[in-house]
PASEBA-1860 file (N, C-alpha, C; in nm, 3 decimals):
! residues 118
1> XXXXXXXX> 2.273/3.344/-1.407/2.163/3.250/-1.396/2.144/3.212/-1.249 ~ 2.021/3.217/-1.183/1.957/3.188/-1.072/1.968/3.017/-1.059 ~ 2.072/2.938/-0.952/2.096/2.856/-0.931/1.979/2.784/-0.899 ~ 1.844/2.782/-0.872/1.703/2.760/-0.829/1.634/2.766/-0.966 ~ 1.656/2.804/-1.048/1.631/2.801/-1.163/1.682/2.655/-1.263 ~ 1.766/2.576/-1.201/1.786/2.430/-1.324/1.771/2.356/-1.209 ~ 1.762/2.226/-1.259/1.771/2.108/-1.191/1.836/2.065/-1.134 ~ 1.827/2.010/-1.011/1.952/1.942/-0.897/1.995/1.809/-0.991
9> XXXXXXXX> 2.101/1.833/-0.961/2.186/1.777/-1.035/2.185/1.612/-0.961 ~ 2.154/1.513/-1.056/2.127/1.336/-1.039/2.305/1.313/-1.064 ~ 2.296/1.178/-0.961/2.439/1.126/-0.906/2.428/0.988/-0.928 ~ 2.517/0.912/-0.991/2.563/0.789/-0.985/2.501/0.714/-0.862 ~ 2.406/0.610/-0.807/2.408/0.575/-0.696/2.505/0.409/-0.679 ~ 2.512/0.414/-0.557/2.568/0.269/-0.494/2.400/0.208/-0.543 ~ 2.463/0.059/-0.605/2.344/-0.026/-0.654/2.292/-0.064/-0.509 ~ 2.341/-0.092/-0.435/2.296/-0.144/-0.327/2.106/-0.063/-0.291
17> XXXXXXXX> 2.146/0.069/-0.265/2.068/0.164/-0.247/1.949/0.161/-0.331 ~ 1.971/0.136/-0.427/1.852/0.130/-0.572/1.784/-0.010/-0.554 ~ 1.877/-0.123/-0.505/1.830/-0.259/-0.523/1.789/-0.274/-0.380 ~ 1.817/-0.199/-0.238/1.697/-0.183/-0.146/1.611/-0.144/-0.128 ~ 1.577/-0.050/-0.230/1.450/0.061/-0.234/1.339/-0.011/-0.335 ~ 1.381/-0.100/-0.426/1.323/-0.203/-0.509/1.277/-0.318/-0.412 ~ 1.346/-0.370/-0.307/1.263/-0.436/-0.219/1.192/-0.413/-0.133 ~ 1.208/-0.276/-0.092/1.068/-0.249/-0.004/0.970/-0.192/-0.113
25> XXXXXXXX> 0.963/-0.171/-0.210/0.868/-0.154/-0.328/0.801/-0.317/-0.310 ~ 0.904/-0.364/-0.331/0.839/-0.529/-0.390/0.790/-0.585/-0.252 ~ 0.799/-0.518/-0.148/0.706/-0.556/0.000/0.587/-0.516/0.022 ~ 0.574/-0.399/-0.052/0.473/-0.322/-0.090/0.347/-0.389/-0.149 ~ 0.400/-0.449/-0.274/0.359/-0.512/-0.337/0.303/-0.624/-0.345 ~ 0.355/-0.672/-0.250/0.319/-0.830/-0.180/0.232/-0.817/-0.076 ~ 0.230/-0.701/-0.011/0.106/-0.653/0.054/-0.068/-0.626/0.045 ~ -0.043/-0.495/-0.109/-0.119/-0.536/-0.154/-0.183/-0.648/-0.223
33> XXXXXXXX> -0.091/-0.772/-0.262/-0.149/-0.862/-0.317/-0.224/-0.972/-0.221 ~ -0.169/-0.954/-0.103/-0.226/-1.001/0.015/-0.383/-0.939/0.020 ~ -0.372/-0.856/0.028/-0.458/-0.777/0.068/-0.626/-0.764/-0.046 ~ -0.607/-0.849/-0.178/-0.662/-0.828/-0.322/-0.657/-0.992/-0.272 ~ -0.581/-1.120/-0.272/-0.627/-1.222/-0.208/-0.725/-1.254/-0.095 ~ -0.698/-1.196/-0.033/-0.837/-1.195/0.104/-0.944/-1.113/0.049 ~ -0.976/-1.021/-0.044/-1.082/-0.989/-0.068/-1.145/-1.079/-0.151 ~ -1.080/-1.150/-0.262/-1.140/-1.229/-0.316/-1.171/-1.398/-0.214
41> XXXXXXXX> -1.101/-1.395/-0.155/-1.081/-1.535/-0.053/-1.244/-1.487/0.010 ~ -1.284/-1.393/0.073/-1.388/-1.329/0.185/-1.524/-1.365/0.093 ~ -1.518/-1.312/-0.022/-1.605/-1.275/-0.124/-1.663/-1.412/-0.197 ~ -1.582/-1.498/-0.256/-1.592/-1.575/-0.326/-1.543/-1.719/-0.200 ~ -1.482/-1.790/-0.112/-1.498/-1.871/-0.036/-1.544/-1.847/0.103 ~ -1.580/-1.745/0.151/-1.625/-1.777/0.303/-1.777/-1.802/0.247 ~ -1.817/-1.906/0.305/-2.006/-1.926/0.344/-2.075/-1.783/0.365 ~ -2.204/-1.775/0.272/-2.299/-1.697/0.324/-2.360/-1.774/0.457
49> XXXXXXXX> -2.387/-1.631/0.530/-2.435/-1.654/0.673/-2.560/-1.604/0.618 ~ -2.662/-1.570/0.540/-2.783/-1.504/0.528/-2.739/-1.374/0.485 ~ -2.849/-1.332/0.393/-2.890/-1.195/0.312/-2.776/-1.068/0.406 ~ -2.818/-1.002/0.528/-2.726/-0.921/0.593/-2.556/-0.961/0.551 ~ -2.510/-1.119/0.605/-2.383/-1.092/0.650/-2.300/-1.087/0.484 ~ -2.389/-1.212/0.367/-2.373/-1.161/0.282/-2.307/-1.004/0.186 ~ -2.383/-0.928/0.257/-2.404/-0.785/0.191/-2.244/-0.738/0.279 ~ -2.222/-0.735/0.409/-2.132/-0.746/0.476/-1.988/-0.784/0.473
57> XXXXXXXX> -1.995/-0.890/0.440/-1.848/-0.989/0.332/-1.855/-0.935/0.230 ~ -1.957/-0.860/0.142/-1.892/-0.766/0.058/-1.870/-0.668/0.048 ~ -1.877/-0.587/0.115/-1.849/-0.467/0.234/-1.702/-0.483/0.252 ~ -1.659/-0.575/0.308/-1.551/-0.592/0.355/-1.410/-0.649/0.278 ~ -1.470/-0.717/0.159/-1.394/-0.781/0.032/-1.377/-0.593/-0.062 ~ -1.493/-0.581/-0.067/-1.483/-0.417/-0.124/-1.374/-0.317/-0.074 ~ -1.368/-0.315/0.069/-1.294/-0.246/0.135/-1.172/-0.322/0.122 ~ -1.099/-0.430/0.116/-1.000/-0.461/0.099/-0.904/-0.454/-0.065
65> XXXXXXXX> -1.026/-0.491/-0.128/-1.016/-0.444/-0.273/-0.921/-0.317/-0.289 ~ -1.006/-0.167/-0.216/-0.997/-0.100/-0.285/-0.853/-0.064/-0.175 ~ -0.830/-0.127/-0.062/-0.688/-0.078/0.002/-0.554/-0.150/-0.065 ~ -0.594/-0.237/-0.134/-0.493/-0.306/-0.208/-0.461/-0.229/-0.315 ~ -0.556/-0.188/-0.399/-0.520/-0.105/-0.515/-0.452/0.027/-0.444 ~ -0.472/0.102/-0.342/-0.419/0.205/-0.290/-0.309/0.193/-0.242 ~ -0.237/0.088/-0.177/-0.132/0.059/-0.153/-0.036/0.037/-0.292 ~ -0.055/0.005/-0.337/-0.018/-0.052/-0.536/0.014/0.126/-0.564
73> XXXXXXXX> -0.082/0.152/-0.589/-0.051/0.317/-0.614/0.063/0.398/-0.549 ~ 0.010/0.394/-0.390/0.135/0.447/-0.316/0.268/0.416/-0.321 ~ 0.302/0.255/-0.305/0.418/0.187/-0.339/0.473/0.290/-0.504 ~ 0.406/0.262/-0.604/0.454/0.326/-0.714/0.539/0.422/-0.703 ~ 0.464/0.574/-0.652/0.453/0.701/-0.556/0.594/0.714/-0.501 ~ 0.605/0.611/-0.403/0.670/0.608/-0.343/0.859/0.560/-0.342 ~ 0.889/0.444/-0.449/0.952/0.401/-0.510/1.030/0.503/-0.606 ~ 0.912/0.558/-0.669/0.985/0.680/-0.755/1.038/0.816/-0.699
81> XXXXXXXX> 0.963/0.887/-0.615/1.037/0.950/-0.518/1.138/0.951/-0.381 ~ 1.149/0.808/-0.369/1.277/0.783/-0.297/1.414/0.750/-0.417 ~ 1.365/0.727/-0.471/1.478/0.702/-0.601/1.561/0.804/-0.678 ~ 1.442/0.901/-0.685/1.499/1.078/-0.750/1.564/1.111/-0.639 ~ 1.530/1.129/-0.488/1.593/1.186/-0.396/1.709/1.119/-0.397 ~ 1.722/1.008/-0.375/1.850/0.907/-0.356/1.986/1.006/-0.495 ~ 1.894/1.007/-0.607/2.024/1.035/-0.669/2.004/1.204/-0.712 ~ 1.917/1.251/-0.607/2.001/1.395/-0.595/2.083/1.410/-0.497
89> XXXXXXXX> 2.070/1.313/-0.406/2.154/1.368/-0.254/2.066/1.438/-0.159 ~ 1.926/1.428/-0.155/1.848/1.506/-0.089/1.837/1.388/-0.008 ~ 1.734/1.418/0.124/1.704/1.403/0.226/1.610/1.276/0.216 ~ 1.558/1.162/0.250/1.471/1.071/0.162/1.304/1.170/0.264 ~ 1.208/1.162/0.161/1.103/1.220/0.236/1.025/1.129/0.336 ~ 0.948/1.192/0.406/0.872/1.137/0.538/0.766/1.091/0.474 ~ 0.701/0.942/0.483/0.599/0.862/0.407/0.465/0.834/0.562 ~ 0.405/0.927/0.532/0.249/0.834/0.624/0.170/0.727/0.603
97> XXXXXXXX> 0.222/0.685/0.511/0.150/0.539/0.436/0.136/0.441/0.514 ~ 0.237/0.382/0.558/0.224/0.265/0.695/0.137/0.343/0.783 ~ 0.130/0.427/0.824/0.035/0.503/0.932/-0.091/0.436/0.896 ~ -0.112/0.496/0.798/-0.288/0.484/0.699/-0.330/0.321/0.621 ~ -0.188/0.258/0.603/-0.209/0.134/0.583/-0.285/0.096/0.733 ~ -0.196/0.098/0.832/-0.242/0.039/0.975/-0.320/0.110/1.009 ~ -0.408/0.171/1.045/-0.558/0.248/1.053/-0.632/0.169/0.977 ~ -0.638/0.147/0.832/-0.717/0.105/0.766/-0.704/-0.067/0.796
105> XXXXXXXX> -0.650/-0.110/0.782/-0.629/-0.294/0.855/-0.698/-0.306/0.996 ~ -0.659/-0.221/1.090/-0.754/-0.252/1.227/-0.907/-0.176/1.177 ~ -0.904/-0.084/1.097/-1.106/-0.112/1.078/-1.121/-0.214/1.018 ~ -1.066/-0.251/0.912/-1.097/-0.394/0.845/-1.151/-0.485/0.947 ~ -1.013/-0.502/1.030/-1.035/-0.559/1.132/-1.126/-0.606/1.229 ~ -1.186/-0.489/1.260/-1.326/-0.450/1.376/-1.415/-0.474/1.282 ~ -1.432/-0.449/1.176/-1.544/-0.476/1.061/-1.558/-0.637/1.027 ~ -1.445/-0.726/1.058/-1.460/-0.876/1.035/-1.472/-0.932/1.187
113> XXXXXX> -1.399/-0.875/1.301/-1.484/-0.912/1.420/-1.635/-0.892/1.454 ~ -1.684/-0.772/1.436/-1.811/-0.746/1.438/-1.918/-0.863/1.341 ~ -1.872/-0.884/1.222/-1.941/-0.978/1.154/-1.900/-1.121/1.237 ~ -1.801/-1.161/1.273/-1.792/-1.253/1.293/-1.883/-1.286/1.438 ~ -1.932/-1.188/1.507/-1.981/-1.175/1.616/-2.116/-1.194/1.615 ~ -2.169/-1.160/1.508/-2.309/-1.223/1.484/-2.359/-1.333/1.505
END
């Protein structure tokens, strides 16, 4: 039998390891919920400035919306495949997520200065 052929074999982990990888999940998480708070905070309490900025604050509640749910997803994603690796003994994989989280926060960003600049 072709050793590439069954499954890497899952290992007992140190709890420690499982119950740190559960808190940067649960940072994750608190991120996006940040992030699903300010859209509704933008949307539903900031003042309309007129018809444009209106349309704008929801533009921008939209866009936060939908990075919160994407972060939620990834965290998931992510949680579960550091966890399988952990208890094969493999390598933990390389995550671009913070990359693309932070890209997407400074347009947010420039997108609520620009309004605010009006």
């Amino acid at each position: 039998m072709d050793p590439r052929d069954s499954e890497p074999e899952e290992y007992d982990l140190d709890y420690r390891f499982t119950l740190a990888n559960e808190r940067t999940y649960l940072a994750w998480l608190r991120t996006a919920l940040g992030l699903l708070a300010g859209a509704v905070a933008l949307v539903h309490l900031v003042p309309a400035g007129g018809e444009d900025a209106d349309d704008a604050e929801r533009g921008i509640g939209f866009a936060l919306a939908l990075l919160g749910i994407a972060v939620v997803i990834a965290s998931m994603r992510r949680w579960h495949t550091v966890q399988r690796a952990m208890q094969r003994h493999e390598n933990l994989p390389a995550s671009r997520a913070p990359v693309y989280l932070g890209l997407a926060v400074v347009g947010i960003g420039i997108a609520v200065v620009v309004l605010l600049a009006r």
